[in-house]
N, C-alpha and C positions, 0 to 999 in steps of 0.2 A: 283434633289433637288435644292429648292433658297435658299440663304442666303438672307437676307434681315438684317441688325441692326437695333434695333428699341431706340430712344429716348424718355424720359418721362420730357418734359413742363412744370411746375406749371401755368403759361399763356404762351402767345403771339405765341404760336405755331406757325399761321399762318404768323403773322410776319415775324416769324425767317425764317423758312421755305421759305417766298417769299425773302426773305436776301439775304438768303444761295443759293438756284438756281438763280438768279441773278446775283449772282459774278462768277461763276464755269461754264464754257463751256459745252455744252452739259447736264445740268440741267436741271431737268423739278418737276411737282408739279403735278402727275396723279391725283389725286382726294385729295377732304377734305370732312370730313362729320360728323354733330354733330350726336352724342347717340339719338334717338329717347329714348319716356316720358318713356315705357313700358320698359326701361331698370334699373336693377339695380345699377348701375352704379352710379347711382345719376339723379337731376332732370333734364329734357328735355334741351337738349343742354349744360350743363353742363361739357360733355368729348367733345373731338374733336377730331377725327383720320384721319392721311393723311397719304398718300403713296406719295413717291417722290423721285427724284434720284439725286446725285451730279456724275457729268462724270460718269461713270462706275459702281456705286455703288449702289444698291436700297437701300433706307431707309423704317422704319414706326416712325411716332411720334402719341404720345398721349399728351392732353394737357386736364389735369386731375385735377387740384390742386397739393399742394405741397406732396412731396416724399421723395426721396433722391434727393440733388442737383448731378448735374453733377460735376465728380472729372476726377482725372489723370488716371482712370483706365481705361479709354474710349476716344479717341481721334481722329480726322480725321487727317490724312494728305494728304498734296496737295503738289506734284511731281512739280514744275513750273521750265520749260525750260528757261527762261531769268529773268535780275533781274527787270527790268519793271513790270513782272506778280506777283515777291514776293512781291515787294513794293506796286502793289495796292491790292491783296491780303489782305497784313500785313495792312495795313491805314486801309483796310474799315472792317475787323473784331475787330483791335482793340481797335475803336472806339465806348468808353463807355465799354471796357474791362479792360485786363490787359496783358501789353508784361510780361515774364518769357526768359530766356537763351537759346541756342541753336536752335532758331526758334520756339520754342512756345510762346503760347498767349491764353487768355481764351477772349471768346468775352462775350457782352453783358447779355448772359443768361448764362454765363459761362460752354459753351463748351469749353473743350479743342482744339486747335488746331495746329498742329506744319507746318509750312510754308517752303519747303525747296527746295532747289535745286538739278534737277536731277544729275546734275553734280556732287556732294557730295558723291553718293554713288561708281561714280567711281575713285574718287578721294581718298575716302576711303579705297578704295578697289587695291592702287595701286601697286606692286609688291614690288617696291622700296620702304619697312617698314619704313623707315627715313623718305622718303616726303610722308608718308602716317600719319606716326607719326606729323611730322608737321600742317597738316590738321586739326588733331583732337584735337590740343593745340590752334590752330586759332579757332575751333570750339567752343570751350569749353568756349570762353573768349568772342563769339559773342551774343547777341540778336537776332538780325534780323538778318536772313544769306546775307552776301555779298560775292556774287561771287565771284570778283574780289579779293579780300583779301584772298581766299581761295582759288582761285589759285597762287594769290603772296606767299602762307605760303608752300605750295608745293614747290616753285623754279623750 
């Protein structure tokens, strides 16, 4: 079996999509294809469907008209090993978005996305409850994750 996530567009699908793999290594855009006329779907080129992958992940989007906008129920996150990769991550998504707390941000078309460091989850995860507790007070109080700070909040 594939899992695949699929996203629904009101526009710029292919935009976003050429965005979105763009920034994310190992990205790519296998196909885009308008609805041919004989669909009902609506009139000839009207839908638009891609397939395409961010790292590891296969997506599908349709770019349909309006739906449901995209909320909190759905979100990508992106694991980034240095803070170089969160900061130009975090600039070029949430430009014409919106930052939110603990490393999320809704971009442009307002997908969710949460931006963070792999480091976080071990540091979260540290034996010693005290500087793990620490973390998560440094956490809670950031935007954009910085590393550094979160490991000074560790000790």
């Amino acid at each position: 079996m594939k899992v695949t996530q699929h996203l629904w567009f009101e526009k710029d699908m292919e935009a976003a999509i050429g965005f979105y793999t763009s920034l994310i290594s190992g990205s790519s855009v296998q196909w885009v294809s308008a609805v041919p006329a004989d669909n009902p779907s609506g009139p000839a080129g009207s839908v638009k469907i891609a397939v395409f992958t961010l790292g590891d992940q296969r997506y599908m989007a349709i770019e349909a008209g309006p739906l449901d906008p995209f909320n909190h129920s759905f979100s990508v996150m992106v694991e980034c090993e240095t803070q170089a990769e969160i900061d130009r991550l975090w600039d070029a998504l949430r430009e014409g978005g919106s930052a939110e707390h603990c490393g999320w941000l809704k971009d442009r078309w307002g997908l969710s996305w949460q931006i963070a460091p792999r480091r976080l989850g071990e540091l979260m995860n540290d034996p010693d409850r005290d500087k793990a507790k620490r973390v998560a007070e440094a956490m809670l109080k950031m935007v954009k994750f910085d590393i550094a700070g979160l490991e000074a909040a560790r000790g």
